[in-house]
PyMOL Python script that loads the backbone (N, CA, C, O; Angstrom):
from pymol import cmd

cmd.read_pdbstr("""\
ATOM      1  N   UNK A   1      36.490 101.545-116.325  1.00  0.00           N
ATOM      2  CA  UNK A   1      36.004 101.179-115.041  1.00  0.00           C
ATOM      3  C   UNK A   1      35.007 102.242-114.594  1.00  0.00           C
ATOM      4  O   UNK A   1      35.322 103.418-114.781  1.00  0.00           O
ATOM      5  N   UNK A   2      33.821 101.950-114.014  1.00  0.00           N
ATOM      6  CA  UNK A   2      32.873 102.833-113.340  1.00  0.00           C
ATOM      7  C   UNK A   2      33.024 102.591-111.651  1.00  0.00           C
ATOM      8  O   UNK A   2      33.063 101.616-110.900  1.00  0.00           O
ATOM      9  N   UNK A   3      33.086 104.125-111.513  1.00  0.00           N
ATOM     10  CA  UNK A   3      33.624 104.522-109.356  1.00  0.00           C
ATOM     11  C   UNK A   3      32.274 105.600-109.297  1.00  0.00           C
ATOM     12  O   UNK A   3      31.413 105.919-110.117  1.00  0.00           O
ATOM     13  N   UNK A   4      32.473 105.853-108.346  1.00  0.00           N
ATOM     14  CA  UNK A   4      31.239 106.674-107.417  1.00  0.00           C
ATOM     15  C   UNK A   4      32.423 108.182-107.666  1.00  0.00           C
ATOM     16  O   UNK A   4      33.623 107.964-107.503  1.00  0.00           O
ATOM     17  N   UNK A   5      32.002 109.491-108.015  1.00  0.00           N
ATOM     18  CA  UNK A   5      32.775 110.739-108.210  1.00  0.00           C
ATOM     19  C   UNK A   5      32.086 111.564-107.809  1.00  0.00           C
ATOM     20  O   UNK A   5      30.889 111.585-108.096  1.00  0.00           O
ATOM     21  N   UNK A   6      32.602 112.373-107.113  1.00  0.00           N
ATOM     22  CA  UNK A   6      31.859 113.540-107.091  1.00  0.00           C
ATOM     23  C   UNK A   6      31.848 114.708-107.830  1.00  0.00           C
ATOM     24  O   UNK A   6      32.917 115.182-108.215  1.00  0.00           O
ATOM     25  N   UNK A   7      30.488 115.395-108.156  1.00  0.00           N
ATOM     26  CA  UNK A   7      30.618 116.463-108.771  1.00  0.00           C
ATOM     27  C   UNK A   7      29.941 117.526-108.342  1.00  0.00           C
ATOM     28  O   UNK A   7      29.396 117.483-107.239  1.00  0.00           O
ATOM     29  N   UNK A   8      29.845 118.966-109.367  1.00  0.00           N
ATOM     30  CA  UNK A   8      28.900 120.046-108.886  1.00  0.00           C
ATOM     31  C   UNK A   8      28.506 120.609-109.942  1.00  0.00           C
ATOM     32  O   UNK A   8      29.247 121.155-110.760  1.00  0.00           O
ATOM     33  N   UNK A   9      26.592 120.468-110.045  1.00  0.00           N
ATOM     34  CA  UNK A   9      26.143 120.930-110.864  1.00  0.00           C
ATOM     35  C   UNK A   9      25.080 121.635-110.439  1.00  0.00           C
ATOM     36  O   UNK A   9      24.172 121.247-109.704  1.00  0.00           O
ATOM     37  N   UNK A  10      25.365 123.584-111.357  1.00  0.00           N
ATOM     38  CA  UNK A  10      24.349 124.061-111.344  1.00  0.00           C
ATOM     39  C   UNK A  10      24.735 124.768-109.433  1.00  0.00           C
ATOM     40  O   UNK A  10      24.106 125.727-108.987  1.00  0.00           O
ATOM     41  N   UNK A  11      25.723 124.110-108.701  1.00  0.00           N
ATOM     42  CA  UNK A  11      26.180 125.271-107.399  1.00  0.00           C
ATOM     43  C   UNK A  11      25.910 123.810-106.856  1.00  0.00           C
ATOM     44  O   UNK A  11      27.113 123.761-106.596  1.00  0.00           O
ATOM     45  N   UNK A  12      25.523 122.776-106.512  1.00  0.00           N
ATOM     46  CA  UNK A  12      25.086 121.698-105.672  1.00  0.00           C
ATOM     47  C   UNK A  12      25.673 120.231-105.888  1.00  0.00           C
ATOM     48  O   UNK A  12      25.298 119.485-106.792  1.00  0.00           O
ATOM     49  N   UNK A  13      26.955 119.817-104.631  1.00  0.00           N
ATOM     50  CA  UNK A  13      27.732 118.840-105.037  1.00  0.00           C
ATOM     51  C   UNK A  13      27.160 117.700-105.336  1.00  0.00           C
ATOM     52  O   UNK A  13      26.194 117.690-104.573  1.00  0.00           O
ATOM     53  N   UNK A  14      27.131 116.902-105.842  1.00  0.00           N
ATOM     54  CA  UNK A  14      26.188 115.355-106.088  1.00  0.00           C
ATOM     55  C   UNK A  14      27.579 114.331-106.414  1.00  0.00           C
ATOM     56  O   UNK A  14      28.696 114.444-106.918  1.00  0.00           O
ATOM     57  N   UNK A  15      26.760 113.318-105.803  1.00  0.00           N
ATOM     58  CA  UNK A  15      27.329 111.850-105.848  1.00  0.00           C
ATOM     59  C   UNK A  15      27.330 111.021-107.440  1.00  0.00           C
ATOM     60  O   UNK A  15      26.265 110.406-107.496  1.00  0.00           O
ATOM     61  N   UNK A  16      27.814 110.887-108.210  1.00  0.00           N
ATOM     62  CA  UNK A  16      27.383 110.035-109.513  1.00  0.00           C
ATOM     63  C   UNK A  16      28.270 109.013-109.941  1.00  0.00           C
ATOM     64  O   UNK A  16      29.372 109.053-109.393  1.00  0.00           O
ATOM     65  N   UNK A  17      28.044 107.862-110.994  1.00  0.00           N
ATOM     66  CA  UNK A  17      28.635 107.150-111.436  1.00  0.00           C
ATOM     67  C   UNK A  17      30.048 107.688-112.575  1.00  0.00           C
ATOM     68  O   UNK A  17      30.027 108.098-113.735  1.00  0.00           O
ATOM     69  N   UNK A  18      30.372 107.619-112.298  1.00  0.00           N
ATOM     70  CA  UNK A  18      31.633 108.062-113.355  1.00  0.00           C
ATOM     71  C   UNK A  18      32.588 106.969-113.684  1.00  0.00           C
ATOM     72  O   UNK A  18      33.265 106.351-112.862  1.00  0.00           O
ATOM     73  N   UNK A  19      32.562 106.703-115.643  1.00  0.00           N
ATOM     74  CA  UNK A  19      33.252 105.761-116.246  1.00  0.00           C
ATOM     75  C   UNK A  19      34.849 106.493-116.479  1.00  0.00           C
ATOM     76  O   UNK A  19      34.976 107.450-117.243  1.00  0.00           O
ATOM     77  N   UNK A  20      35.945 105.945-115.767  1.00  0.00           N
ATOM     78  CA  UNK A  20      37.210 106.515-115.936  1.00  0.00           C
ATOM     79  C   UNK A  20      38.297 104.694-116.874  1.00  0.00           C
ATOM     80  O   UNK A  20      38.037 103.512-117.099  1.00  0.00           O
ATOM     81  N   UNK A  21      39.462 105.655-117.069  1.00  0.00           N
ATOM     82  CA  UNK A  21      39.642 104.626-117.747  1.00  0.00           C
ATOM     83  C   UNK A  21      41.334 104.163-116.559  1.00  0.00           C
ATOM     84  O   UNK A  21      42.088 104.743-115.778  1.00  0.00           O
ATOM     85  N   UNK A  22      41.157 102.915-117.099  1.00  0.00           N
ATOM     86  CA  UNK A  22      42.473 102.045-115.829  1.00  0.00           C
ATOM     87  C   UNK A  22      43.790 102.238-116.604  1.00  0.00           C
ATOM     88  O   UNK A  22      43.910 102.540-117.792  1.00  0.00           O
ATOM     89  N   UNK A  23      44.594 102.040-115.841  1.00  0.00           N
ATOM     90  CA  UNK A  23      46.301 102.001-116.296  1.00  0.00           C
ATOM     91  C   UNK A  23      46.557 100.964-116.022  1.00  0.00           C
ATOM     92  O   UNK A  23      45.818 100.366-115.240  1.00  0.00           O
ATOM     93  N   UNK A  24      47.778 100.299-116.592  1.00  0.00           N
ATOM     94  CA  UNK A  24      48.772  99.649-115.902  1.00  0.00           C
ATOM     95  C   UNK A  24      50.097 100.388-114.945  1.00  0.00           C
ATOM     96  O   UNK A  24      51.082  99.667-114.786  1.00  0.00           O
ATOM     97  N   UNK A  25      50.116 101.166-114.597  1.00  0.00           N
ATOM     98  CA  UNK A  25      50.971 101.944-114.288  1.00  0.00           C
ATOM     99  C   UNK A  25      50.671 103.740-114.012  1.00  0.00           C
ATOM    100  O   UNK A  25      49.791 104.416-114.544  1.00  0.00           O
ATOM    101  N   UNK A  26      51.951 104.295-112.791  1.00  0.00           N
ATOM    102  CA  UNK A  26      50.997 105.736-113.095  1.00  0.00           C
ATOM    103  C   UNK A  26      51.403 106.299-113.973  1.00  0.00           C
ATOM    104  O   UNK A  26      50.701 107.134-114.545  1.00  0.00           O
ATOM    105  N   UNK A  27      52.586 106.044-114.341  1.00  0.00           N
ATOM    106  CA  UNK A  27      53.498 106.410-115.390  1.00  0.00           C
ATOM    107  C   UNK A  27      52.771 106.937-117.395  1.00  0.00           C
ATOM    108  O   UNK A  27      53.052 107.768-118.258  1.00  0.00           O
ATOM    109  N   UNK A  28      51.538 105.530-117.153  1.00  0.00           N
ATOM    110  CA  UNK A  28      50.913 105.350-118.259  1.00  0.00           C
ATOM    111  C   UNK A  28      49.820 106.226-118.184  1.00  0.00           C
ATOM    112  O   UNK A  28      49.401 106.891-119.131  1.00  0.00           O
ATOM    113  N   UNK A  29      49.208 106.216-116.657  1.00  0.00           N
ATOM    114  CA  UNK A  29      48.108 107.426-116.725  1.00  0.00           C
ATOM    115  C   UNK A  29      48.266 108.991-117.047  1.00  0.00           C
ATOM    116  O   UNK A  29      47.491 109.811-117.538  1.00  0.00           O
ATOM    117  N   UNK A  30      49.754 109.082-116.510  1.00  0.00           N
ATOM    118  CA  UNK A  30      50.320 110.658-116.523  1.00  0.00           C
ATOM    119  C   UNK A  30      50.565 110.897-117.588  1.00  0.00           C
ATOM    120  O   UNK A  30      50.572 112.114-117.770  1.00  0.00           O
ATOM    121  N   UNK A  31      50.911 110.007-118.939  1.00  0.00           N
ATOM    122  CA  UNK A  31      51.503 110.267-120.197  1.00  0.00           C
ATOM    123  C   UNK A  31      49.985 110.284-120.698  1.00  0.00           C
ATOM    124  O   UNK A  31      49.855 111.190-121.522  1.00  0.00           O
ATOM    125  N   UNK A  32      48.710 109.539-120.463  1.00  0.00           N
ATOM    126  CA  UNK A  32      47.704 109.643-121.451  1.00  0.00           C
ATOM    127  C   UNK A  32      47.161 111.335-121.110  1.00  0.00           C
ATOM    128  O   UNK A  32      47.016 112.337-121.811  1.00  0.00           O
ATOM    129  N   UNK A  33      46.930 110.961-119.386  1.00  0.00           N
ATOM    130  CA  UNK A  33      46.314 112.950-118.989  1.00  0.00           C
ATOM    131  C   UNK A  33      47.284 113.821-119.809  1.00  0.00           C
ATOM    132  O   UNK A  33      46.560 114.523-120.515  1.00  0.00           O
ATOM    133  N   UNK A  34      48.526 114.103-120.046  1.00  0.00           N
ATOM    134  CA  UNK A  34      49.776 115.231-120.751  1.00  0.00           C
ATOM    135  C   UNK A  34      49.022 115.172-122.388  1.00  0.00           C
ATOM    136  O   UNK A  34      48.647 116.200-122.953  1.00  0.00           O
ATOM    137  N   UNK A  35      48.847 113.343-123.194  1.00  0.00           N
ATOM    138  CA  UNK A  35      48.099 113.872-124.517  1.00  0.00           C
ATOM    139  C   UNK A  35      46.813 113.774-124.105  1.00  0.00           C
ATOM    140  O   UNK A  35      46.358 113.041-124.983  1.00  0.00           O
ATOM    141  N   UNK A  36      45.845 114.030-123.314  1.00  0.00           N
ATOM    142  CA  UNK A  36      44.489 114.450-123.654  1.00  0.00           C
ATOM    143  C   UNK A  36      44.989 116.103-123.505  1.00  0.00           C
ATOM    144  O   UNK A  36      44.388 116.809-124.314  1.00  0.00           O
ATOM    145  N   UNK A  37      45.842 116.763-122.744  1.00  0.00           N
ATOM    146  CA  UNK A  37      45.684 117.460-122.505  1.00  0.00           C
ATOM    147  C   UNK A  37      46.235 118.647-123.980  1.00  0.00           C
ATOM    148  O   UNK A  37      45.707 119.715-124.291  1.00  0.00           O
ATOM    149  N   UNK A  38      47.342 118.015-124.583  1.00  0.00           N
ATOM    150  CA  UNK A  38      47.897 118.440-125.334  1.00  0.00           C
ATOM    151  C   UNK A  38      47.537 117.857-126.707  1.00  0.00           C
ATOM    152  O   UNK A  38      48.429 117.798-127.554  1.00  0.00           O
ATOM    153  N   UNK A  39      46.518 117.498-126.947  1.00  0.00           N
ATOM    154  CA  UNK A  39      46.380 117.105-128.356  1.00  0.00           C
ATOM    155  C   UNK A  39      44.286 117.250-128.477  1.00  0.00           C
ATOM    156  O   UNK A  39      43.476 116.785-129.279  1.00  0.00           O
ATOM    157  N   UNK A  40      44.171 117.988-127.427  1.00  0.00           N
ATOM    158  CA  UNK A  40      42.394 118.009-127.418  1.00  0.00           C
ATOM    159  C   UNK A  40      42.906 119.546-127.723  1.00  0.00           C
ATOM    160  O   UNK A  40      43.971 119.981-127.286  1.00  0.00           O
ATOM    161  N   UNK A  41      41.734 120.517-128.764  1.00  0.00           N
ATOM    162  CA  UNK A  41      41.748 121.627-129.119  1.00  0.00           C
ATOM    163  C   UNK A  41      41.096 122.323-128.296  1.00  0.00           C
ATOM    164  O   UNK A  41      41.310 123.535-128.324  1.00  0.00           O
ATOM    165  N   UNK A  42      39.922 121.691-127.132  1.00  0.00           N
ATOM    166  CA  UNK A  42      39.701 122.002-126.171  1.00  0.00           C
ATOM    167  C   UNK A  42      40.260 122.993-125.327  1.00  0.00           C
ATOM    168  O   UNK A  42      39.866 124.095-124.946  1.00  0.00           O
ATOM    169  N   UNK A  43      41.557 122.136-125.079  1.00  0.00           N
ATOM    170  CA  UNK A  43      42.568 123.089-124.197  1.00  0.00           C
ATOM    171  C   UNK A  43      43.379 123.279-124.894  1.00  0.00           C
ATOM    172  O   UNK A  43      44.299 122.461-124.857  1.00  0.00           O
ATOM    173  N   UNK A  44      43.479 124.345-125.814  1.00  0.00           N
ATOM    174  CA  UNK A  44      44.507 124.851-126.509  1.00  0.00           C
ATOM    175  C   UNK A  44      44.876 126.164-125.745  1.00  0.00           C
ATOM    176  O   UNK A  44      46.050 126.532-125.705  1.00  0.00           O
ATOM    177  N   UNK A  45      43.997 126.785-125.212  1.00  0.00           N
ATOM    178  CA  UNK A  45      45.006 127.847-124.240  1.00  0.00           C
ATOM    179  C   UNK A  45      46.142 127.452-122.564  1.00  0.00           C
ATOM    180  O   UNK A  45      46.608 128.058-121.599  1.00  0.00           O
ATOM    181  N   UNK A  46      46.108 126.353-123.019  1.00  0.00           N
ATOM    182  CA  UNK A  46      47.078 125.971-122.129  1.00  0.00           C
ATOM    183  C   UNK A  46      48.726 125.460-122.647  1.00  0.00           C
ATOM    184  O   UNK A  46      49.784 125.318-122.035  1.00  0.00           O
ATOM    185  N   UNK A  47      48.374 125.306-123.872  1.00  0.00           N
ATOM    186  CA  UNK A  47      50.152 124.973-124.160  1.00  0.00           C
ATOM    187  C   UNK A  47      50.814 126.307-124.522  1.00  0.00           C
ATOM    188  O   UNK A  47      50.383 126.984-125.455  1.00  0.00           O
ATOM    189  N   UNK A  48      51.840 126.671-123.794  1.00  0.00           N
ATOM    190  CA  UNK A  48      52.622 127.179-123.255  1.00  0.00           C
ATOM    191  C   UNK A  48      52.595 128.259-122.868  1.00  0.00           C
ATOM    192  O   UNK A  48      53.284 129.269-123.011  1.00  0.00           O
ATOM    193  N   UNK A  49      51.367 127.871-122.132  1.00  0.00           N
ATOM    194  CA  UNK A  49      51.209 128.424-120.648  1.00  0.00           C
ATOM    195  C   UNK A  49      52.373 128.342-119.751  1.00  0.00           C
ATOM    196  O   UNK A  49      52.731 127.268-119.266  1.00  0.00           O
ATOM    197  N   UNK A  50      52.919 129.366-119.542  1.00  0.00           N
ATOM    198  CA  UNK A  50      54.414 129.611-118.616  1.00  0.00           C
ATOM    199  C   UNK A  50      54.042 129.767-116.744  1.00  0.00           C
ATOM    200  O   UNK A  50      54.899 129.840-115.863  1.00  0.00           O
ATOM    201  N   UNK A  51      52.584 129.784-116.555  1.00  0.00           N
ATOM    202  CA  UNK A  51      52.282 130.001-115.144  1.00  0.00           C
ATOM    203  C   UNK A  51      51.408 128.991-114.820  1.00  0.00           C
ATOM    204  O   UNK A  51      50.339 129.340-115.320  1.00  0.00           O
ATOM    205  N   UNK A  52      51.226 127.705-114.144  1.00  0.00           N
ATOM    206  CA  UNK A  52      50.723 126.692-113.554  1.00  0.00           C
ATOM    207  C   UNK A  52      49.158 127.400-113.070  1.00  0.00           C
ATOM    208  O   UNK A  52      48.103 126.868-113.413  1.00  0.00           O
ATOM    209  N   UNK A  53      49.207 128.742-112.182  1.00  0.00           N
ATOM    210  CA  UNK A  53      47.701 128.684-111.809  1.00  0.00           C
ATOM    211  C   UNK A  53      47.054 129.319-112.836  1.00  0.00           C
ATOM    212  O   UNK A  53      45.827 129.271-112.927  1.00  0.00           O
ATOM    213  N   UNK A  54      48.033 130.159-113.951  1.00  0.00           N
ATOM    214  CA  UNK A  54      46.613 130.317-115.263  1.00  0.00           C
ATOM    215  C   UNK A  54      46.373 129.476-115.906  1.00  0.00           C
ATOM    216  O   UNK A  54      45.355 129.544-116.594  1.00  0.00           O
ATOM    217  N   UNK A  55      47.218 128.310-115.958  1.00  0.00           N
ATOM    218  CA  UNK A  55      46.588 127.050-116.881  1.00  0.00           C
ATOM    219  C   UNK A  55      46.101 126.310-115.694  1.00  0.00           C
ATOM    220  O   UNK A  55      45.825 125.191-116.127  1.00  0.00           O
ATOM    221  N   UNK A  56      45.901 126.338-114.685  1.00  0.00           N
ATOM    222  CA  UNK A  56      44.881 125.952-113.759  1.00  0.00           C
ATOM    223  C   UNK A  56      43.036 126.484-114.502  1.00  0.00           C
ATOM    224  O   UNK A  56      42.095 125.921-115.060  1.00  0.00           O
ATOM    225  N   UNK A  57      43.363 127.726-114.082  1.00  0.00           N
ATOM    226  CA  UNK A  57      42.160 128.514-114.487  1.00  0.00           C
ATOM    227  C   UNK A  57      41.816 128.470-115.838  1.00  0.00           C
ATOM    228  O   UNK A  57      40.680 128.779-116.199  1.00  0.00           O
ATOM    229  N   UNK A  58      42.871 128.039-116.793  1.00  0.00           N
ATOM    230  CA  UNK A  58      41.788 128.148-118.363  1.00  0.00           C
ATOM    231  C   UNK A  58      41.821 126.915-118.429  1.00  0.00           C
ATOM    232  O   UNK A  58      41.133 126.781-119.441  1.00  0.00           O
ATOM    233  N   UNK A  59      42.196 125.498-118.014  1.00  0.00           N
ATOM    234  CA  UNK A  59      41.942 124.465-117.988  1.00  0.00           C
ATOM    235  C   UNK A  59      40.124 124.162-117.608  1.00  0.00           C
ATOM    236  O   UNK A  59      39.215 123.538-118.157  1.00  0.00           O
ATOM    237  N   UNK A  60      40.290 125.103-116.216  1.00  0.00           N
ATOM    238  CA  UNK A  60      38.962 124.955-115.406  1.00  0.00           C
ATOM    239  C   UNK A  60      37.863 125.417-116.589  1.00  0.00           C
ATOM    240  O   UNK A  60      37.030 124.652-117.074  1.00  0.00           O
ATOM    241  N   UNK A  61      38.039 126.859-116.959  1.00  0.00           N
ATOM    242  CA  UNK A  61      37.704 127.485-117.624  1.00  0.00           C
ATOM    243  C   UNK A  61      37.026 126.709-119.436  1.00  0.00           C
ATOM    244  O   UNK A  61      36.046 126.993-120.125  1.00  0.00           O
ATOM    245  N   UNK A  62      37.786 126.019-119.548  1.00  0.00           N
ATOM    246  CA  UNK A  62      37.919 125.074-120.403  1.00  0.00           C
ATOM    247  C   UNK A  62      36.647 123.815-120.643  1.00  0.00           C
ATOM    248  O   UNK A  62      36.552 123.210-121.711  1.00  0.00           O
ATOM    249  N   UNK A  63      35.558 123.516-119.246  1.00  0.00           N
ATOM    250  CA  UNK A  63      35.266 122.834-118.692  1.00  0.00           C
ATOM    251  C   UNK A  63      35.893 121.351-118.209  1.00  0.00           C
ATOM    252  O   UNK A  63      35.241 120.325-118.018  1.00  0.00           O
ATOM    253  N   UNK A  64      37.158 121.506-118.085  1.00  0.00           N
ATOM    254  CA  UNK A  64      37.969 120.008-117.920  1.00  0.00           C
ATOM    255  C   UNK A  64      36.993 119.575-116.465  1.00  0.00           C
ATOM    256  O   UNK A  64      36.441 118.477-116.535  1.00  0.00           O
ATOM    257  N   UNK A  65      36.848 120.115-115.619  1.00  0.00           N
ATOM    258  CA  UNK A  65      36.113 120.128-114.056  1.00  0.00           C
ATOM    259  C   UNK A  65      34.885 120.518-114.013  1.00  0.00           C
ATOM    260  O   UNK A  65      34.486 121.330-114.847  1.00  0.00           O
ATOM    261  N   UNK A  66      33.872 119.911-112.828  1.00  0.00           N
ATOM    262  CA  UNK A  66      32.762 120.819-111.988  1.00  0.00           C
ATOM    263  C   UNK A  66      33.346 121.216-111.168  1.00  0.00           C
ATOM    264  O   UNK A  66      33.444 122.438-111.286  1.00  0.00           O
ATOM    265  N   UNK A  67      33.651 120.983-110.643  1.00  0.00           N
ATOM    266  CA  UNK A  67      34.689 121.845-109.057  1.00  0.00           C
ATOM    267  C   UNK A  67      34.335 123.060-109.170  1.00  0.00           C
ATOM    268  O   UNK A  67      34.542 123.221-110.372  1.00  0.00           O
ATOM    269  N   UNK A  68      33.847 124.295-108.693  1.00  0.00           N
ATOM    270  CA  UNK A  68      34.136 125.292-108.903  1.00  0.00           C
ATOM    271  C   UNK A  68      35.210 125.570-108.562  1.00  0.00           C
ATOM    272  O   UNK A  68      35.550 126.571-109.194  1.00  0.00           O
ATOM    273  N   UNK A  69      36.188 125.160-107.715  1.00  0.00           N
ATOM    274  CA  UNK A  69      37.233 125.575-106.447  1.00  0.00           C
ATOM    275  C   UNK A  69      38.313 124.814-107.747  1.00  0.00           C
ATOM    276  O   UNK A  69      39.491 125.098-107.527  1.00  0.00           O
ATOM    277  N   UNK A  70      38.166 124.145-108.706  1.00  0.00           N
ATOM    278  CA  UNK A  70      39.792 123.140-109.090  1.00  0.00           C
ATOM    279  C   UNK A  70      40.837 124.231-109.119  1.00  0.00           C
ATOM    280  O   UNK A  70      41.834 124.012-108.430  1.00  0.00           O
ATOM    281  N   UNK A  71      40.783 125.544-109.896  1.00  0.00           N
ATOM    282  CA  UNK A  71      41.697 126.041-110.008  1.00  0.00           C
ATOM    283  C   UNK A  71      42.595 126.063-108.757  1.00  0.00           C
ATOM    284  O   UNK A  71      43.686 125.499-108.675  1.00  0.00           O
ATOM    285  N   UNK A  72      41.996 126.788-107.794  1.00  0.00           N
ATOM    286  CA  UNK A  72      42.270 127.179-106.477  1.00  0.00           C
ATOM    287  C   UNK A  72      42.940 125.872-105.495  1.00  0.00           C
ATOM    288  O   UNK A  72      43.533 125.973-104.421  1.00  0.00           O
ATOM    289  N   UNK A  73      42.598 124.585-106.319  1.00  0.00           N
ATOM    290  CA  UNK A  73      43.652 123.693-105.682  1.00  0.00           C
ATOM    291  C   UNK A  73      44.698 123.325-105.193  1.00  0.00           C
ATOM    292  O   UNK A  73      44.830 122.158-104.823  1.00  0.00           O
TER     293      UNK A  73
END
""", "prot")
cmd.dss("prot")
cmd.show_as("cartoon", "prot")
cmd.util.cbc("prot")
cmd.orient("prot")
């Protein structure tokens, strides 16, 4: 599905199209985000990660986000 998202590139938030993908359930979305998260080599400094805001920050770190602020969420 394509929604309107916001992002920040380069320090300057912008409006864009962003293709995300649908669930049947949240149940189904939360289990696909846990394996993108855990089976992309991407973010390999996050499994077992024992502290939520450093795998905040190497997630971010990671480029999972533009946000500058996600960690700090």
């Amino acid at each position: 599905m394509t929604c309107k998202t916001g992002e920040v590139y380069d320090g300057t938030a912008v409006t864009v199209s962003g293709t995300f993908r649908a669930y049947a359930s949240i149940a189904a979305s939360m289990e696909d985000h846990a394996l993108l998260l855990a089976d992309n080599s991407r973010y390999h400094n996050i499994i077992g990660c024992k502290d939520y805001q450093q795998a905040c920050r190497n997630v971010q770190a990671d480029g999972y986000a533009t946000d500058p602020d996600y960690a700090d969420k």
